[in-house]
N, C-alpha and C positions, 0 to 999 in steps of 0.2 A: 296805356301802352305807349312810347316811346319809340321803340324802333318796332321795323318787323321784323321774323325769326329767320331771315337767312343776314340780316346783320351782325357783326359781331365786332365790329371796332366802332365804337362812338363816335371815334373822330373822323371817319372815312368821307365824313358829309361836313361843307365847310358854311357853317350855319350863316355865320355873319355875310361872307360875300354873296350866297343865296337872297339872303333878305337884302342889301346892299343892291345887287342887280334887281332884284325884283320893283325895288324902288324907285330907280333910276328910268325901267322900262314903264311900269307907270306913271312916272313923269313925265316921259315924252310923248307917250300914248296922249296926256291931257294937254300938253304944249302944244302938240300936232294938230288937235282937234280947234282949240284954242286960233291957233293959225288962219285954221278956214275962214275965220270970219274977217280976217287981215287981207285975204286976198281976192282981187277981181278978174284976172285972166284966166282961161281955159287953161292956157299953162303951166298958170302957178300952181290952180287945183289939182292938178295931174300930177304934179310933183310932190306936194304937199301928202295925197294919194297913195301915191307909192312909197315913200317915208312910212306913213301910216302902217300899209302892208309888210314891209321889212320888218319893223320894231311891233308888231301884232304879231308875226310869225315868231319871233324869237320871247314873245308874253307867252305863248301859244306853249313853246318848248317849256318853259318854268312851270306853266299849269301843269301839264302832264306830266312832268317829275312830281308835284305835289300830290296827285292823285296814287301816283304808287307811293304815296307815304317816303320817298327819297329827297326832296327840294331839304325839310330840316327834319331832325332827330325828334323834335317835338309834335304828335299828330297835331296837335288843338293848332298847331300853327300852319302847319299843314294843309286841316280845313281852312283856316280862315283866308288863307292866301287863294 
């Protein structure tokens, strides 16, 4: 199965920039993480922190597009994402 059945234009879903952002958000997500260990003030963690939370919530959005089967046309990519 490929799409589900209230789809009906294949291209409605724009595959590449899907995967593209998805990419990008976890890269930052591991840069961010990565970071932590760069930093020693109360401050910078805090910052560092809410980065994290910003670009988590917006992974957070692309997962649940992927779970309705909508993030791409392909389910198996779907799952894996």
């Amino acid at each position: 199965m490929t799409l589900p059945n209230n789809r009906t234009n294949k291209n409605s879903i724009p595959n590449r920039i899907n995967l593209g952002i998805s990419l990008i958000l976890l890269l930052s997500l591991l840069g961010l993480i990565f970071s932590l260990t760069l930093v020693d003030n109360w401050w910078q963690i805090s910052i560092v922190c809410l980065a994290y939370a910003l670009v988590m919530n917006s992974s957070y959005a692309m997962l649940h597009e992927a779970e309705h089967y909508i993030l791409h046309t392909n389910r198996r990519v779907n799952d894996a994402i």
